[in-house]
C-alpha positions in Angstrom: 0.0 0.0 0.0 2.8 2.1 0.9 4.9 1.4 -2.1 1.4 2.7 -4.3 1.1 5.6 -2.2 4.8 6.5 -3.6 3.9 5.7 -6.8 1.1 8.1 -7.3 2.7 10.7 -5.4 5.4 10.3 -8.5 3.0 10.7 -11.0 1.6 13.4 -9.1 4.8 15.2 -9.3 5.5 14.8 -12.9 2.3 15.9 -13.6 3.0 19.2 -11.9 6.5 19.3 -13.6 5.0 19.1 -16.8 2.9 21.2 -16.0 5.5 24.1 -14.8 7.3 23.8 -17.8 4.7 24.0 -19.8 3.5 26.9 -18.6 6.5 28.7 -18.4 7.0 27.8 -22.4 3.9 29.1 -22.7 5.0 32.3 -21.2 8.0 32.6 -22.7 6.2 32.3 -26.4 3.2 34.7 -25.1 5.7 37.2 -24.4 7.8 37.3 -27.7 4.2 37.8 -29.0 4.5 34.4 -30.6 0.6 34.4 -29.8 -0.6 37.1 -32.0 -2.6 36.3 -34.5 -1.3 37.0 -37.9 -3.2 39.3 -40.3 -4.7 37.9 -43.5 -2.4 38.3 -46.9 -3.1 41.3 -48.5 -3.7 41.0 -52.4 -1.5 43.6 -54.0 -1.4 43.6 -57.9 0.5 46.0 -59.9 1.1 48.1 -57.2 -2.7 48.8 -56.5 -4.3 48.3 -52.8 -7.9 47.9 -52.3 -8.5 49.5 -48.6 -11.8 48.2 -48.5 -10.1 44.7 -48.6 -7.8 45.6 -45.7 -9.3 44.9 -41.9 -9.6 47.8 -39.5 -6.7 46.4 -37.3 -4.2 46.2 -41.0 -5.3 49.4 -41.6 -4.3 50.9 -38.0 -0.9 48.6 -37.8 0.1 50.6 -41.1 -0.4 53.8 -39.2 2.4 52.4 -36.2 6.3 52.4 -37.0 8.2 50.2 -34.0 11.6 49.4 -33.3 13.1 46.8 -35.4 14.7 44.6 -33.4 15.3 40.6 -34.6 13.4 39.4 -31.4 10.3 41.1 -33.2 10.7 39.9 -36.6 7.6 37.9 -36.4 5.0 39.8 -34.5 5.9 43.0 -36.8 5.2 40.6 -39.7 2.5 39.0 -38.8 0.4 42.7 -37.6 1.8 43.7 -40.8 3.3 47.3 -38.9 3.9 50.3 -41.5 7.2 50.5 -40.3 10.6 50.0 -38.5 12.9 52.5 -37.1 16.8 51.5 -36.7 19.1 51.9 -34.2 22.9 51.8 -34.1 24.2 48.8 -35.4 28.0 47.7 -35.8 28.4 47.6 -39.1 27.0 48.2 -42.6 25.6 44.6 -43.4 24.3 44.0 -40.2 21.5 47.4 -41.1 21.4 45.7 -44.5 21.3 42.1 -43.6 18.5 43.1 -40.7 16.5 45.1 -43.1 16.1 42.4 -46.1 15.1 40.0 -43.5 12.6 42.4 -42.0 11.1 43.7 -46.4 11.1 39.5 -47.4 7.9 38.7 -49.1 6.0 41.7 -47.1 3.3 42.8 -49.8 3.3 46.0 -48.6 6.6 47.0 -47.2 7.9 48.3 -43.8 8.7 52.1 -44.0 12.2 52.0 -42.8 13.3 54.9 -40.6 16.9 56.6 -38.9 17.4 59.5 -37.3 20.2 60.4 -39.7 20.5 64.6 -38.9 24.8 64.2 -39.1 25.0 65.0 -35.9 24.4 62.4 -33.2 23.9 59.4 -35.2 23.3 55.8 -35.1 25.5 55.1 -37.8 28.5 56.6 -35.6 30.3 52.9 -35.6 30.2 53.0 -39.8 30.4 56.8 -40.6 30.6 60.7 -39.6 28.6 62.7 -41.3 28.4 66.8 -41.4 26.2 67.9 -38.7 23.6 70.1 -39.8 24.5 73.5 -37.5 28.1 73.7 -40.1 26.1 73.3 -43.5 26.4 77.4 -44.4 25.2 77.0 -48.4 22.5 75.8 -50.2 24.9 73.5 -52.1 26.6 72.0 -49.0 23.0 71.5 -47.8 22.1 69.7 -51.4 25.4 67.8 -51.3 24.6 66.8 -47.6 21.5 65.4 -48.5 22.5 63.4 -51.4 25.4 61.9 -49.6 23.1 60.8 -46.8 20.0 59.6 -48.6 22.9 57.5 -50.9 23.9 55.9 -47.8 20.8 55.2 -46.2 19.1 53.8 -49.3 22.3 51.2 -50.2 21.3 50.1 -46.8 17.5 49.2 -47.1 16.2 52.7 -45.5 13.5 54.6 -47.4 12.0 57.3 -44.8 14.9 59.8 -42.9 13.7 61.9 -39.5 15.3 65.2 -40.8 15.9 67.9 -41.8 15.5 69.7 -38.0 14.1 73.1 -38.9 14.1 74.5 -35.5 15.5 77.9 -35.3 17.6 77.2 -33.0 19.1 74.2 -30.9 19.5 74.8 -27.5 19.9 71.2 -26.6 22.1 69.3 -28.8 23.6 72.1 -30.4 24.5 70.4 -33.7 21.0 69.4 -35.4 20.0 72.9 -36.6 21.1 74.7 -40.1 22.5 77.9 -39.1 20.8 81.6 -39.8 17.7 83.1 -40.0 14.3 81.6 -41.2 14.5 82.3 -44.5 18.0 80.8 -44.5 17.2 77.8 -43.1 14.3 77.1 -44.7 16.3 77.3 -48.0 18.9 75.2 -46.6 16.1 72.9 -45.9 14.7 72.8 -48.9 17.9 71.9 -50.5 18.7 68.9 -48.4 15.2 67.5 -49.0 15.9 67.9 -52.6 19.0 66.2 -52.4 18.0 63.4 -50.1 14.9 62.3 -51.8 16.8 62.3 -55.5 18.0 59.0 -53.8 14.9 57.7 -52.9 14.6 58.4 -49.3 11.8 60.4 -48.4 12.2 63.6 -45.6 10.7 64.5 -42.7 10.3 68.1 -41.3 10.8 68.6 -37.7 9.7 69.2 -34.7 6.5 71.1 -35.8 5.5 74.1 -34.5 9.1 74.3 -33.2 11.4 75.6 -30.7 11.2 71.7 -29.7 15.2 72.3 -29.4 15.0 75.9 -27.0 13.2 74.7 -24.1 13.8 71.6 -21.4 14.5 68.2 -23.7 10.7 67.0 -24.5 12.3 63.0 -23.9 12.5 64.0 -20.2 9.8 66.7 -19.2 6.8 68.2 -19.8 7.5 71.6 -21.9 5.8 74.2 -23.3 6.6 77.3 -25.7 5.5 80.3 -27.1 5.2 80.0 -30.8 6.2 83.1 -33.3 5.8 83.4 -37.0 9.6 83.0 -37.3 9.2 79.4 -35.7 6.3 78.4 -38.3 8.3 80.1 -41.0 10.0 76.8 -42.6 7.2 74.8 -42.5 5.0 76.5 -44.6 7.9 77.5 -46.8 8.1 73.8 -47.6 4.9 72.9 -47.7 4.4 75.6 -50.2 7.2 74.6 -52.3 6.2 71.0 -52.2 9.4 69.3 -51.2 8.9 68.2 -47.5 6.4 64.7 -47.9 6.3 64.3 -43.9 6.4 66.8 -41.0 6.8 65.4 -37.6 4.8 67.0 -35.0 6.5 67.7 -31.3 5.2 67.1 -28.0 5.5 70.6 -26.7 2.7 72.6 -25.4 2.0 75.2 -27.4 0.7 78.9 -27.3 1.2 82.1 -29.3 0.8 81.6 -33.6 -0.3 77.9 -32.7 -2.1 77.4 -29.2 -2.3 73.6 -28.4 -5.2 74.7 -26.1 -3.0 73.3 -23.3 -2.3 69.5 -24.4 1.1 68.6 -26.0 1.0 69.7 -29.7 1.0 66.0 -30.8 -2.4 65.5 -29.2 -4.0 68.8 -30.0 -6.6 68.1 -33.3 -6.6 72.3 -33.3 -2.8 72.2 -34.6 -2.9 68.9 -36.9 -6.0 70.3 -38.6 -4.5 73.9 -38.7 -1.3 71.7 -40.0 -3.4 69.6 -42.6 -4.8 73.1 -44.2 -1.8 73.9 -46.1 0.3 70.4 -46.0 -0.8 67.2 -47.4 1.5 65.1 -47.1 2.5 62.4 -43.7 2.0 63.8 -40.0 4.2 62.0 -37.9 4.4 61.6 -34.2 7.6 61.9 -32.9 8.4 59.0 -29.9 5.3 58.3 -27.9 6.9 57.3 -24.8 8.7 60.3 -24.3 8.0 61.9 -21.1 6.7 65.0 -22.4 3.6 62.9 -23.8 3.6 59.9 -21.7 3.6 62.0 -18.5 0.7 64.0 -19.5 -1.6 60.9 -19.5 -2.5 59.1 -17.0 -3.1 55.5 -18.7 -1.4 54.6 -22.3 -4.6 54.1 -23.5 -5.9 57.4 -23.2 -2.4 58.7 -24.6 -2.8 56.1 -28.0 -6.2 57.2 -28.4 -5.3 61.1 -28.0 -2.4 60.5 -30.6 -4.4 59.0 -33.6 -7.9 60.9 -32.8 -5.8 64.0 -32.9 -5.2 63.3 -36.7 -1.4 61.9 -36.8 -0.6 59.6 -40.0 2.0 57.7 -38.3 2.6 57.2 -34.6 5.8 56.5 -33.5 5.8 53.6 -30.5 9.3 52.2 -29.3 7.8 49.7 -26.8 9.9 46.4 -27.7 7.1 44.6 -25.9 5.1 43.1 -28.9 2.0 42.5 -26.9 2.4 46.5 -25.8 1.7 47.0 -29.4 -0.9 44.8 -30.3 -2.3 46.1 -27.3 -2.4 49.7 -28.5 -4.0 48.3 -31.9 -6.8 46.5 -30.5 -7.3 49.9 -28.3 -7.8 52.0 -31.3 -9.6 49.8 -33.1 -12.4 49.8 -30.4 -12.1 53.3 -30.3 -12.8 53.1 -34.2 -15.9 50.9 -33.9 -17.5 52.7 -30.9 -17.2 55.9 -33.2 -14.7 58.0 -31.5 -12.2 57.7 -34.2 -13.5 58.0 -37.4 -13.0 55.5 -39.6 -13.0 57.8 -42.5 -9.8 59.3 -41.0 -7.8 56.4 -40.8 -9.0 55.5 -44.0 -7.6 59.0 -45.5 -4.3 58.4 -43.1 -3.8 54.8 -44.5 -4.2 56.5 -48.2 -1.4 59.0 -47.7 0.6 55.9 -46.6 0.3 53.4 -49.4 0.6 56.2 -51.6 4.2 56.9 -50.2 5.2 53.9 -50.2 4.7 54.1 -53.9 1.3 51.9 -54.4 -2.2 53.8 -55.6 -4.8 53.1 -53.7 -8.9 52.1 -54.5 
C-alpha cells in the first residue's frame, strides 16, 4: 500500500512538472508575442491596394512604426506594422542584412526609418557625417542630402527623420542649419531635394518648433510660445512641395499655434490647422517620451489622443510586442464605438500606401 502511495505521489509530481514547464513555455512564447494572431495576406497587384479589402486592425498597424529589433521579426510581420525605425548597429551589413530580413515577401513593405540629422547618429560605428548646424550654403545643404539619402538607401532605409528646422538648438547644439528663417528654410529645402533624388523620403521637424530651445521633451513636460519666425519653414516647404512628412513635437504650445494646453502632438486644433496647407505624412515623434507619456494618466488614453488628434504615423518604441498589439486593439475599439472616425484612418492609411509608392482604390 505504501509502495502505491509512492507511486502516485510520482506521478503526481511529474504531472506538476509538466505542468510548470509547460507553462513557463507558454509564457515565454506569449511574451515574444508568438501568440498574436497573424493578419490575413493582403492582395496587392501592380502596385494597387484595395482599402476596402484591408481589416480595421491592418489598416491601423500601417499607421504604427516600431523598433526593429530581430526578437520582433515575427509579431511585426505577422500585424503587418507600417514600419521600422533603426538603431545603431556595428556595421553596414548588419542594417542591411537586418532590413532584407525584416522587407522578405511583405506585400506592402515596412517604412524603414533613422534619425540620420549628421550630428548624433546611429550610424556613428560605420560613418561621420556633417552635422547640420556647419552646413552654411545651399549646395553643402544639397550635397549633404545626397550623400546621406545615398547611404541610407544602399542600406535598405526609405523614410529619414530630418531635416530639424528648428531655429535654434539649444539642446544638442549640432541638429539645426544655421541663420535666420529664411535661411534655413532654404537650406532645408535643399537637403530634402537632395535626399529624396535617392529615394529616401524627408521628414520636417519638430512642428511648430522651438522643440530644441526649451527643457528636452524626452524627459519633461515643456511648453513654448510659438512666433511666425518658428512656423516660418514649415510653410515655406509645404508651399514649395518638397517636405512629404512633418513630424509634430510634444510641446505645449501657445502664441501663432495654441495647443489649447495639451502637448502639440495631441491637439486636433494644430494637426487640422497643420493639414490646411500640407498634405503630405503627420508623424508623431516618440510616444513614450516623457513630455507625452507623462501628460496621460493610462497609455490608453495617450494612443487614443495621438491618432484621434489626426497623426498619420505614430511612432511607438515599446519592444514589448503584446504593448503593441495592445495599443491596436485599443484603437480599433475606439474606431468601432465611433470616437475615431474610420474615414480618418482610411484617408491616413491613403497617404501611406501612396508613399510607399502603391495607388490606392
Amino acid at each position: 500500500m505504501k509502495k502505491k502511495s509512492v507511486g502516485i505521489q510520482k506521478k503526481v509530481f511529474l504531472v506538476l512538472v509538466v505542468i510548470v514547464l509547460f507553462l513557463s513555455v507558454l509564457n515565454l512564447v506569449k511574451a515574444k508575442g508568438l501568440l498574436i494572431p497573424e493578419q490575413q495576406p493582403v492582395d496587392v497587384k501592380n502596385k494597387i491596394v484595395d482599402l476596402q479589402k484591408l481589416t480595421l486592425e491592418q489598416k491601423i498597424a500601417q499607421m504604427v512604426i516600431a523598433v526593429g529589433i530581430k526578437e520582433n521579426y515575427w509579431p511585426w510581420r505577422n500585424m503587418q506594422l507600417g514600419g521600422i525605425h533603426l538603431f545603431a548597429r556595428q556595421t553596414e551589413n548588419i542594417f542591411n542584412n537586418t532590413i532584407i530580413d525584416f522587407q522578405y515577401q511583405m506585400s506592402i513593405p515596412f517604412f524603414v526609418t533613422s534619425d540620420l540629422e549628421g550630428c548624433v547618429s546611429p550610424f556613428g560605428f560605420i560613418r561621420q557625417f556633417t552635422p547640420a548646424s556647419e552646413i552654411d550654403s545651399v549646395e553643402k545643404a544639397f550635397d549633404k542630402g545626397v550623400e546621406e539619402g545615398r547611404f541610407l538607401y544602399r542600406l535598405g532605409f526609405n523614410l529619414n527623420f530630418a531635416p530639424v528646422v528648428d531655429l535654434k538648438d539649444d539642446i544638442w547644439k549640432c541638429r539645426s542649419f544655421p541663420g535666420n528663417e529664411t535661411e534655413i528654410s532654404k537650406l532645408a529645402q535643399a537637403y530634402l531635394t537632395g535626399l529624396q533624388t535617392q529615394d529616401v523620403l524627408g521628414t520636417a521637424k519638430h512642428y511648430p518648433g522651438k522643440t530644441l530651445m526649451v527643457k528636452d521633451p524626452h524627459k519633461y513636460i515643456v511648453a513654448a510660445e510659438i512666433g511666425k519666425k518658428d512656423l516660418y519653414p514649415y510653410e515655406y516647404l509645404a508651399e514649395k512641395g518638397e517636405v512629404k512628412a512633418i513630424m509634430v513635437s510634444h510641446i505645449i504650445t501657445s502664441g501663432r499655434i495654441d495647443s489649447e494646453g495639451v502637448p502639440s502632438v495631441v491637439s486636433k486644433k494644430v494637426l487640422d490647422d497643420l493639414r490646411t496647407h500640407f498634405n503630405g505624412l503627420i508623424v508623431s515623434d516618440e510616444i513614450h517620451m516623457l513630455g507625452l507619456k507623462n501628460y496621460y494618466g493610462t497609455l490608453d488614453e495617450m494612443y487614443i489622443a495621438v491618432f484621434k488628434a489626426g497623426n498619420d504615423v505614430v511612432l511607438n518604441f515599446d519592444k514589448d510586442p503584446n504593448e503593441i498589439y495592445h495599443m491596436i486593439q485599443v484603437i480599433k475599439d475606439a474606431v468601432e464605438r465611433g470616437e475615431i472616425p474610420e474615414t480618418q484612418i482610411d484617408a491616413s492609411v491613403t497617404r501611406i500606401l501612396e508613399a510607399k509608392g502603391f495607388s490606392v482604390e
